[in-house]
Each structure stands twice: as C-alpha cells, then as structure tokens.
DOMIMAR-11284 format. One record per residue: x, y negated, z of N, C-alpha, C in turn. Coordinates in steps of 0.001 Angstrom, whole numbers, plus 500000, padded with zeros to 6 digits. Layout:
% DOMIMAR-11284
XYZXYZXYZ/...
This chain:
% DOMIMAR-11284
709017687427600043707913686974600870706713686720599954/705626687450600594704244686651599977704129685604599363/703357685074598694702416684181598283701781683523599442/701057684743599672700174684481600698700837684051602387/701745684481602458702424684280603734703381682586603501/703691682263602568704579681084602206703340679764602437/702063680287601891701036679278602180700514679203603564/700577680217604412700568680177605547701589678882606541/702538679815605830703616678948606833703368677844606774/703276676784605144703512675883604659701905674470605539/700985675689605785699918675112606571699849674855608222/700492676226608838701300676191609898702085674854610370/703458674369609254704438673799608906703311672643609331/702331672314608403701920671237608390700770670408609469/700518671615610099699573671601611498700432671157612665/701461671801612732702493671279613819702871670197613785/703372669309612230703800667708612288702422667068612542/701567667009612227700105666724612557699932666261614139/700363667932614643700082667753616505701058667046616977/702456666738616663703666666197616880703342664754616425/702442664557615513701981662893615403701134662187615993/700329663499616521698903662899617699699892663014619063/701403663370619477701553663423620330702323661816620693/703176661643619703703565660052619727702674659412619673/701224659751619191700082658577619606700056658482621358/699384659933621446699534659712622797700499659263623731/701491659250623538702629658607624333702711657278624249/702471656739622588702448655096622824701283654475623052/700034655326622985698942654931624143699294654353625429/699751655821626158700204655566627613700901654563627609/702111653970626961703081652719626857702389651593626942/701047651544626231700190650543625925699648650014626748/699023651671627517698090651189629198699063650469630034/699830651258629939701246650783631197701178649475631639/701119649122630072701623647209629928700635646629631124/699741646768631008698341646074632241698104644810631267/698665644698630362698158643722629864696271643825629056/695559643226629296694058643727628670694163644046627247/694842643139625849694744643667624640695853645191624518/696947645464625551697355646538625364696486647661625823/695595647496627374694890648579627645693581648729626719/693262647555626069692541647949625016692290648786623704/693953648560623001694350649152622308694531650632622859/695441650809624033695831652344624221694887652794624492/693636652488625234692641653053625248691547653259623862/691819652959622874691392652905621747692228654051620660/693499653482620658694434654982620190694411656194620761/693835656278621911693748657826622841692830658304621791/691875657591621390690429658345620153691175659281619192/692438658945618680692599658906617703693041660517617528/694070661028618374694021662617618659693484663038618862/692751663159619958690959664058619910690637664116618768/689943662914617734689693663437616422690621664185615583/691976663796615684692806664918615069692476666437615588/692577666478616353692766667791617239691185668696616532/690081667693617019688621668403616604688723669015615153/689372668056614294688908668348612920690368669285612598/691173669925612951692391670418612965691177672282613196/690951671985614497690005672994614994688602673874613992/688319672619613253687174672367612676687658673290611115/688643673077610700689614673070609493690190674715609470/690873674777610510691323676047611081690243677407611098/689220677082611512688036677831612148687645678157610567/687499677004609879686623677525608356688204678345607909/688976678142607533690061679203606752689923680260607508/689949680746608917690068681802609043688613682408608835/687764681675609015686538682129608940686350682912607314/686510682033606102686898682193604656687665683675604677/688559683647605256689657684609605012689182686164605620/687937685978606699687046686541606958686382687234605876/685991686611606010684671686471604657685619687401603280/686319687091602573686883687339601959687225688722601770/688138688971602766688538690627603079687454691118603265/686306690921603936685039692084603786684058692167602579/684070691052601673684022691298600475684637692405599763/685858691933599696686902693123599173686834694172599536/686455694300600349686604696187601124685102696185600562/683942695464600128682482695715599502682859695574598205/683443695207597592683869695233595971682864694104595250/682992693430596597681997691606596343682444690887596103/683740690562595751684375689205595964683708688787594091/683436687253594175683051686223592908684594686745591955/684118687143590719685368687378589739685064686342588644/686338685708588464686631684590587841687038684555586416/686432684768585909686259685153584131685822684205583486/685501683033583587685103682181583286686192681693581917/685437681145580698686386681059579826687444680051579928/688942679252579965689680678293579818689826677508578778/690612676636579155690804675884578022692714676235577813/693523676221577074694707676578576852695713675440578022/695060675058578765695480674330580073695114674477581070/694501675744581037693878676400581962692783675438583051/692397675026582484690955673883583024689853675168582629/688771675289583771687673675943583257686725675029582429/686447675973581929685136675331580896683994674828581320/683526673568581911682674673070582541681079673659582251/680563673886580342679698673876580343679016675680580922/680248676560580553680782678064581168680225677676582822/680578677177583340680732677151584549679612676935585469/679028675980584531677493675463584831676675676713584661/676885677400583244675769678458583400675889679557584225/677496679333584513677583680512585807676648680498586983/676870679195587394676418678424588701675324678729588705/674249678338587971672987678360587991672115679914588298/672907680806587735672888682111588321673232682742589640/674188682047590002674539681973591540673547681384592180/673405679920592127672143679062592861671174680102592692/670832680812592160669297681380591983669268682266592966/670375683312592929670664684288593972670994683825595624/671270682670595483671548682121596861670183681716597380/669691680542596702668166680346596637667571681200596817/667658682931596142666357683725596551666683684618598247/668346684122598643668694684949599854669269684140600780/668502683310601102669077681696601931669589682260603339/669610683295603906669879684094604850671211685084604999/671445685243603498672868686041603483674188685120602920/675222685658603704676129684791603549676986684683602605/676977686286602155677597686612600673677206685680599833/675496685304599256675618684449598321675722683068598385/675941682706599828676402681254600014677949681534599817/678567682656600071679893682363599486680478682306598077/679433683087597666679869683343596170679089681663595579/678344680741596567677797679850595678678709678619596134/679871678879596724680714677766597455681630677909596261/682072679295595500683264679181594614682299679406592608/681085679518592719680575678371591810680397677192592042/680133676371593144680495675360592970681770674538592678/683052675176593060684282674949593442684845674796591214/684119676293590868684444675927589784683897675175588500/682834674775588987682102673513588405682357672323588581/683486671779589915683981670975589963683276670164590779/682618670518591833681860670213592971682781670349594308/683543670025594510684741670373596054684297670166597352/683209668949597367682446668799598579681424669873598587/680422670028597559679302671076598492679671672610598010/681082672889597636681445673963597559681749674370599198/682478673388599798682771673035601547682062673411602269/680910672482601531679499672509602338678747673954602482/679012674555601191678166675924601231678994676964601563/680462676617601852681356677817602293681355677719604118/681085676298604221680855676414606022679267677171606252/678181676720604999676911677478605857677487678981605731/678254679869604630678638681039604471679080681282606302/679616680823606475680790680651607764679627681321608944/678705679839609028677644680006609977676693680986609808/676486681251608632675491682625609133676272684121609077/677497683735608683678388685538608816678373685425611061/678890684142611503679496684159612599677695684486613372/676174684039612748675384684125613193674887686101613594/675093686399612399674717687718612445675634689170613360/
C-alpha cells in the first residue's frame, strides 16, 4: 500500500472518531435538554455549539487538502511543483538562513503576480520551509481561493 493511501486512511480514520465525538456531544446535549432543568437546558443548549464548529472546521480542513491536492497534481502535469533543494543540516532540519533567501525570491514572484495561484502556492511551501506554518496556511488557502476563483 501507498504512502500516500496509508495517510489517507489514517486522516479518514481520524475524521470519523472526530464525527463519532460530536455525536456523543450531541446526544448528551439532548440528555441535558431533557432534564427541564434551566442549568441543564443551558448547558445542552450550549454543547449543541460545539459540533457545528466541529463539523464547519472539519469541512473547512477537508476542502483545503483536497483543494492542495488539486493544486498539486496540476502543477505536476505543468512541471511546477516548488523543488526542495534547499541545503540540510545532517538531521535533516533545513537551513533557515537557505531558506530565507529562498523565500524572498518567492515573495517577489508572488508579490509581482498577486492574481495567480501558482505563486501563492509555491509561496505557502516557502513559507512552510522557513518555518512559518501559519501564513504558509494562510497563503495556501488564498492559493485555494483564487485556483477555485478562476
């Protein structure tokens, strides 16, 4: 089996205990309302929040990987995908100050094409390897939004 298919599952695997945990919320919600007591209908009506937000950001989560995985394969079939040459350290840590001067070459190209999504993707995995994880996120969802725009 894949690589790629074992990480699947293993995300799969882990989406389902997720929905199986917002579902015992919801059930001991309902238990809660039941009671008629006011701090229980307070509460169950307060824990009902709590799956919806699971569920949204499950949705939210889902949508960017496949979106990525999108993105990705049509790179590849363009012979675009970001290649990772960046020098190591014998612990395989990238080389931060390497990484930076990568980046900055990326930012420039993204900066001069704020419209294409290629270089917001390629500037989500310089950021990623500069050690930026949030606005690597950040610039792989705008990638997201302007591939799904066009």
């Amino acid at each position: 089996m894949s690589r790629r298919w074992l990480t699947v599952g293993g995300v799969v695997g882990l989406t389902l205990l997720l929905v199986l945990y917002a579902g015992v919320v919801v059930v001991r919600s309902v238990a809660l309302i039941g009671t008629g007591q006011a701090v229980g209908v307070a509460l169950g009506l307060a824990f009902l929040v709590l799956p919806l937000v699971i569920l949204a950001l499950l949705v939210r989560e889902w949508r960017l990987a496949v979106d990525t995985q999108v993105m990705a394969d049509t790179l590849a079939a363009e012979d675009g995908l970001p290649v990772d040459d960046l020098p190591r350290s014998p612990g395989g840590r990238i080389d931060r100050a390497a990484a930076r001067k990568a980046f900055d070459a990326v930012r420039t190209q993204a900066e001069a094409e704020p419209d294409d999504w290629r270089s917001w993707y390629r500037l989500a995995f310089a950021y990623d390897a500069a050690g930026d994880r949030g606005r690597a996120r950040a610039a792989l969802r705008t990638a997201a939004r302007l591939r799904r725009s066009q």
